[in-house]
C-alpha positions as CSV (number, residue, x, y, z in Angstrom):
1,X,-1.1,-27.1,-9.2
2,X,1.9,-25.8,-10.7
3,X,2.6,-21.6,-9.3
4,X,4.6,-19.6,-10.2
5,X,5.0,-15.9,-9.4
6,X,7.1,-13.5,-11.2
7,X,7.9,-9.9,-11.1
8,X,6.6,-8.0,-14.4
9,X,8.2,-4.5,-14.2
10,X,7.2,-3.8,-17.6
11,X,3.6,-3.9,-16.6
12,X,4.7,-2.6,-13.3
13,X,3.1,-5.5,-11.4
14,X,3.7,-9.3,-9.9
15,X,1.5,-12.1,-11.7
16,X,0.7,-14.9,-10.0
17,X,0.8,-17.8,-13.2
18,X,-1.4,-21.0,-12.2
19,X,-0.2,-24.0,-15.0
20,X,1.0,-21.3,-17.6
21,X,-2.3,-19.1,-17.2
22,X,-2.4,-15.6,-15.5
23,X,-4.5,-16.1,-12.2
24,X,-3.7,-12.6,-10.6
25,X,-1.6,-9.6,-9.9
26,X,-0.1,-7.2,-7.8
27,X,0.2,-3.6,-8.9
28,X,2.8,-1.0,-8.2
29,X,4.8,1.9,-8.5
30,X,8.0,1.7,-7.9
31,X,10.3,5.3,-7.7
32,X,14.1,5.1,-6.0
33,X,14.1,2.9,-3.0
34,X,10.1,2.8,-2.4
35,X,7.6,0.1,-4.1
36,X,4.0,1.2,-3.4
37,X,1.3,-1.6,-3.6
38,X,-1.6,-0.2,-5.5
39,X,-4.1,-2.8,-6.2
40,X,-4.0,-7.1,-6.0
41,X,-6.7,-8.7,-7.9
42,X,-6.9,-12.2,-8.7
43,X,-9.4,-13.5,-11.1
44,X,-12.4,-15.0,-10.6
45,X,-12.0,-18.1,-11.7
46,X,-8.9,-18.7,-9.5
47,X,-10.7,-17.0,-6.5
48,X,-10.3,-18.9,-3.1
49,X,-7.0,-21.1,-3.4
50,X,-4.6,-19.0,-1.1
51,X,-3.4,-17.6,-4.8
52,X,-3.2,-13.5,-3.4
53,X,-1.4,-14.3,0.1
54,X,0.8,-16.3,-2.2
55,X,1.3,-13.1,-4.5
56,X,2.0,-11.1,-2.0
57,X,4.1,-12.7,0.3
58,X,6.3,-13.3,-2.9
59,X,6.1,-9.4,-3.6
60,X,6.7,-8.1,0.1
61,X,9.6,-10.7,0.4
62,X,11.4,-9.1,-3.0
63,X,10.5,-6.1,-1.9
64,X,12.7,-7.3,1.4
65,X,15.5,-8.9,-1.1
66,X,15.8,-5.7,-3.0
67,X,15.7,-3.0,0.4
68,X,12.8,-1.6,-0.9
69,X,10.6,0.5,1.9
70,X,7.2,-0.7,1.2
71,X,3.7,1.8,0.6
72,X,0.9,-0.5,1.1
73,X,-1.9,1.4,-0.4
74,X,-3.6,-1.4,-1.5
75,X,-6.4,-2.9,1.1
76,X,-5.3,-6.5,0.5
77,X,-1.5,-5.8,0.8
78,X,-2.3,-3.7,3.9
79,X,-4.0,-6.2,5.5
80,X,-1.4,-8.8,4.9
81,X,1.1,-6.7,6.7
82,X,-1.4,-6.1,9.8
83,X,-1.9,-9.9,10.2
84,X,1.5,-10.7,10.0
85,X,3.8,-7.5,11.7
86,X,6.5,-9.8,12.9
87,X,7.3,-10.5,9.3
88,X,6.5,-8.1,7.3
89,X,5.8,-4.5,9.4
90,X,9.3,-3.2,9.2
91,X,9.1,-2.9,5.2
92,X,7.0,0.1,5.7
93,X,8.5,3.2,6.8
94,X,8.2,3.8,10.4
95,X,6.6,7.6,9.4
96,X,4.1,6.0,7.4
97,X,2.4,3.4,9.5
98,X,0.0,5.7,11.2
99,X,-1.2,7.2,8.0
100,X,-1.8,3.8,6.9
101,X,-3.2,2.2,9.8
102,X,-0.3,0.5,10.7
103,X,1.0,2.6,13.8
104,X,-0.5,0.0,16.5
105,X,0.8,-3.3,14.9
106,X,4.1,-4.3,16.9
């Protein structure tokens, strides 16, 4: 299976591409130093191969790359973070975590 993810800041969102076809997507907003996840999707017929983790471990590590704070509104993107705080928790702003569910993760 040939992957590749890309950032699309045109379309303000990173696709996940699965043998040239568009399998998912991470929306954001992205204003100064801040990238908010807003919604992940990936479609149905690509549902259940590990495609989203992929997606977003690909966006939170760019996000790292680029010294972006991270805003993870989005439920999956959240929940990414929560499972994996050693890697990922100190992309979001210390004053945010609480507000996002975050505060008790460390």
């Amino acid at each position: 299976m040939n992957v590749t993810v890309i950032d699309a800041p045109d379309a303000s969102r990173y696709e996940v591409v699965v043998g040239g076809t568009l399998a998912g997507f991470a929306e954001y907003r992205l204003e100064g130093g801040i990238i908010a996840f807003t919604h992940t999707e990936t479609l149905p017929e690509f549902a259940g191969q590990g495609l989203a983790r992929t997606l977003v471990d690909f966006a939170l590590g760019d996000a790292r790359a680029r010294g972006l704070d991270v805003l993870p509104f989005c439920p999956y993107v959240r929940s990414v973070i929560a499972r994996n705080p050693g890697t990922w928790l100190d992309l979001v702003p210390a004053d945010a975590r609480e507000r996002l569910g975050l505060a008790d993760q460390r």
